[in-house]
GUVO-95581 format. One record per residue (C-alpha): residue number from 1; x, y, z. Coordinates in pm, 1 decimal, m for minus. Layout:
<pts>
   num          X          Y          Z
   NUM          X          Y          Z
...
</pts>
This chain:
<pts>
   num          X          Y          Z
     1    m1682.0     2886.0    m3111.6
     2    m1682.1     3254.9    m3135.1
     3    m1982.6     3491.8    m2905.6
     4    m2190.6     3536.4    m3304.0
     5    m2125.4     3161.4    m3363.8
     6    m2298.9     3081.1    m3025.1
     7    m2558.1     3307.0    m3006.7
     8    m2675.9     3189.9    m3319.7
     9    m2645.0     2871.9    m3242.1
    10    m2850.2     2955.9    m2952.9
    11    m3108.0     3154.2    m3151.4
    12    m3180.5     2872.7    m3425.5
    13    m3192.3     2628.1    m3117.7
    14    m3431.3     2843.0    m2988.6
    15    m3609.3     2841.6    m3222.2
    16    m3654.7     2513.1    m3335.6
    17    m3723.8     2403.4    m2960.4
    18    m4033.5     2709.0    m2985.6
    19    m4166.4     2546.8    m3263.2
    20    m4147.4     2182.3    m3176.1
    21    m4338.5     2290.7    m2819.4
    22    m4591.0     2489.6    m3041.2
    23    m4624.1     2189.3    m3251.7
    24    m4716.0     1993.9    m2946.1
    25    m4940.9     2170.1    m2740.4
    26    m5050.1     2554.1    m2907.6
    27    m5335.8     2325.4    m3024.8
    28    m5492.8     2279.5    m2621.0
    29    m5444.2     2642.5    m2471.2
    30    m5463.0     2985.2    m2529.3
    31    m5214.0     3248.1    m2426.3
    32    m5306.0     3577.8    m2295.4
    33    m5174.2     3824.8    m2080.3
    34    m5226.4     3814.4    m1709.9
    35    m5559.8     4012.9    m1576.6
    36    m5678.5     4076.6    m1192.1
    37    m5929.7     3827.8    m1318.5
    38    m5618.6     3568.4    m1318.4
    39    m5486.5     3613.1     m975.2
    40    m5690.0     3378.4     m745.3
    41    m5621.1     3118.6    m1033.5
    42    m5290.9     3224.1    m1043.6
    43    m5228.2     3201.8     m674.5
    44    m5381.1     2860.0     m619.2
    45    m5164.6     2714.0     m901.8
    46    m4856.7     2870.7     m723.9
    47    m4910.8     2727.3     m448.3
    48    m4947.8     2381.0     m567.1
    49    m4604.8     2439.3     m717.8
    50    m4383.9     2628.9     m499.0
    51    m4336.4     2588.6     m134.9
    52    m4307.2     2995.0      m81.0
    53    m4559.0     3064.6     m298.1
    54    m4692.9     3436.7     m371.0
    55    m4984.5     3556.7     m225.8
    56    m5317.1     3655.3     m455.2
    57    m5236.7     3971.6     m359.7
    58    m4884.4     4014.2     m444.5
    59    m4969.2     3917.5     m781.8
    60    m5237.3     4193.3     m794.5
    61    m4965.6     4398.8     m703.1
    62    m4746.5     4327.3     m984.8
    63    m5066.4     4377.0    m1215.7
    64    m5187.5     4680.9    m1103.5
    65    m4862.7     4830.2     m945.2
    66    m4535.3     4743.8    m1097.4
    67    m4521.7     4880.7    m1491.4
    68    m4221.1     4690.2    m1529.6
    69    m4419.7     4374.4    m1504.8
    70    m4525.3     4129.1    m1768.0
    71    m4759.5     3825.4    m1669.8
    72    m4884.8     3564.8    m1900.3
    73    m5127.9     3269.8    m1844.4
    74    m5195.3     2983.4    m2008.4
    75    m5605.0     2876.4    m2041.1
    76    m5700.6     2527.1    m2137.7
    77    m5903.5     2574.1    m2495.2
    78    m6154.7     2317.1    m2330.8
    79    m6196.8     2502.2    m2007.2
    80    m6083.8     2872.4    m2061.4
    81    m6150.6     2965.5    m1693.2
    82    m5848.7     2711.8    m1608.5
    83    m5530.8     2824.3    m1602.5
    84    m5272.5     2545.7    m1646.4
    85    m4957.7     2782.7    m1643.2
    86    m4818.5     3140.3    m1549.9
    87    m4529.3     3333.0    m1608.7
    88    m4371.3     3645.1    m1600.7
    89    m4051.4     3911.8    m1606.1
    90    m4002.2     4274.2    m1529.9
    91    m3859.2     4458.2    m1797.6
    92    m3570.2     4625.2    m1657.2
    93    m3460.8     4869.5    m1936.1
    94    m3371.1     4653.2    m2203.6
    95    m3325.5     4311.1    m2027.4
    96    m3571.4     4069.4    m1900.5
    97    m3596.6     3915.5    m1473.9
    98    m3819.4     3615.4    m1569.9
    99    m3978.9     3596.8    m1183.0
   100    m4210.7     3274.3    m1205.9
   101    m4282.7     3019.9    m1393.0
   102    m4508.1     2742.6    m1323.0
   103    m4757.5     2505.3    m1476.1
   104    m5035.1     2259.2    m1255.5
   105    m4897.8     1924.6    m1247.2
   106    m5166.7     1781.4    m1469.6
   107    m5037.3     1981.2    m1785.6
   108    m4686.8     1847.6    m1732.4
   109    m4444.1     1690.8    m1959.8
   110    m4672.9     1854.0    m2243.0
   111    m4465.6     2124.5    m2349.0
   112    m4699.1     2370.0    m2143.2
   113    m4334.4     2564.4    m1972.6
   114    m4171.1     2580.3    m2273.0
   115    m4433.4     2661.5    m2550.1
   116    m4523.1     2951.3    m2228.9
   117    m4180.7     3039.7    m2222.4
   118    m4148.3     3100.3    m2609.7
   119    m4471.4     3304.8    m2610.3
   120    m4300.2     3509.2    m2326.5
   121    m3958.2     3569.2    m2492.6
   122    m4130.3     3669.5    m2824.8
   123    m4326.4     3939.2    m2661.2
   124    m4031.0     4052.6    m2490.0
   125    m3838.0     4118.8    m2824.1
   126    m4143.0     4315.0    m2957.9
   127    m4111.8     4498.8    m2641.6
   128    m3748.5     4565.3    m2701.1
   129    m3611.2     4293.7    m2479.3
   130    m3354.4     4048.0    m2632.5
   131    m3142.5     3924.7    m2336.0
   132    m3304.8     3778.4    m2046.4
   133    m3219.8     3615.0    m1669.4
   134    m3364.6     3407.7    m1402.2
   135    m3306.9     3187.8    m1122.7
   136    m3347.9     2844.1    m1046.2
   137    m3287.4     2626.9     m806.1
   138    m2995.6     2456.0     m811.6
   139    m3173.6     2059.1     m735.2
   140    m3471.7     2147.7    m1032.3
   141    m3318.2     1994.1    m1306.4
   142    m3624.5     1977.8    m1498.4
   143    m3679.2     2355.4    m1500.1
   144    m3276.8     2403.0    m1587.8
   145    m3331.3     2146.3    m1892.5
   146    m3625.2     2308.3    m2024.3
   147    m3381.4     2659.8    m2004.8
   148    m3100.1     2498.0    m2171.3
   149    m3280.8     2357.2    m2485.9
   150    m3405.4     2770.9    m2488.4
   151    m3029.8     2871.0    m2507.7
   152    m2988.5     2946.6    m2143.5
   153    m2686.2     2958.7    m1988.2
   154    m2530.0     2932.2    m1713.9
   155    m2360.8     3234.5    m1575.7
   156    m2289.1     3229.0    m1199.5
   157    m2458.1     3096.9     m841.0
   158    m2637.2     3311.3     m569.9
   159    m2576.5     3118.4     m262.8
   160    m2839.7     3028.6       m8.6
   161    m3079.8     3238.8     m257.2
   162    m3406.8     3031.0     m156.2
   163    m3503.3     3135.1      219.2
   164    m3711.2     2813.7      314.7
   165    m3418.2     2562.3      204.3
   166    m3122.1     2787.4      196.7
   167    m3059.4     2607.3     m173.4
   168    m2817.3     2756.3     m390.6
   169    m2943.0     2926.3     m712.5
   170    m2794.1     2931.5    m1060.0
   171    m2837.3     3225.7    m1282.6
   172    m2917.5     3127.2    m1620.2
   173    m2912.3     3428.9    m1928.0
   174    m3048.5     3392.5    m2276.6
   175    m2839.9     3628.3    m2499.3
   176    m2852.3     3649.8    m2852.6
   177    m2662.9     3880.2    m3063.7
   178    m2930.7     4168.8    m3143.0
   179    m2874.5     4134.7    m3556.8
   180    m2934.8     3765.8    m3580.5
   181    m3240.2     3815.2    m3403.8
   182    m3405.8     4051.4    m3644.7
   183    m3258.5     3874.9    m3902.6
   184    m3419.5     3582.4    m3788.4
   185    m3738.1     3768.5    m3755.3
   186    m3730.8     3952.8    m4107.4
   187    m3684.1     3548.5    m4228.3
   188    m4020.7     3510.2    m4051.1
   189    m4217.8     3816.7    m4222.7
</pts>
């Protein structure tokens, strides 16, 4: 299968995965962008979730400090002061660092990570990103599965990458072919 065969592949896989997850769940939250307003929330959810979480502060600091940062939050339609998920990336010229993702246990198995992840990645290609990286750890198979169905792919390992386990991560990249992406999106229009 040739690199234009594959990424489109990967694009209409994409996109049917976006849509089933929108299907699902688009009905229960709202997504916005990340505000100071978010960060306790934000920080109390991470730390439910990761066992280095970030601080309250270190996510005021990509807020109100980093302008390559791009957080987004998921708020339950039914209680819009909860946030069930975050995630976010630094745009680093034209590619994307997803940094976290994570969603409060409750909201799980609901589409919440992927239907947040879609949300993300469109953004990101209004904002002139197409291709876009993260890691993950190596034993979360859930997380890598929910990547894969996106058109992740895995590209490589950064050995003893997490500093509380020493786990392995594997770097995953999304990237479509630039063309079948707006052709995709004129399609949409």
């Amino acid at each position: 299968m040739g690199s234009t065969e594959s990424a489109n592949t990967s694009l209409t896989q994409c996109m049917r995965v976006c849509s089933e997850a929108e299907n699902r769940i688009a009905d229960k939250v709202y997504v916005c962008m990340m505000e100071p307003k978010h960060a306790a929330s934000v920080a109390a959810l991470e730390r439910l979730c990761f066992s280095v979480p970030w601080s309250e502060q270190a996510f005021l600091d990509e807020l109100q400090k980093n302008p390559t940062a791009r957080y987004f939050v998921l708020l339950d339609k039914d209680n819009p002061t909860q946030v069930i998920a975050y995630g976010g990336y630094w745009k680093i010229f034209d590619e994307g660092h997803i940094t976290n993702i994570a969603v409060h246990p409750d909201w799980r198995n609901q589409k919440a990570a992927t239907y947040l992840l879609c949300q993300m990645m469109q953004f990101a290609r209004v904002d002139g990103i197409y291709d876009m990286t993260l890691e993950v750890r190596t034993s979360n198979m859930p997380a890598q599965a929910v990547y894969s169905k996106l058109g992740f792919r895995n590209e490589g390992i950064r050995k003893n990458y997490y500093e509380d386990t020493g786990e392995d991560a594997i770097i995953m990249w999304y990237r479509p072919e630039r063309e079948e992406v707006e052709e995709k999106q004129e399609e949409t229009l």
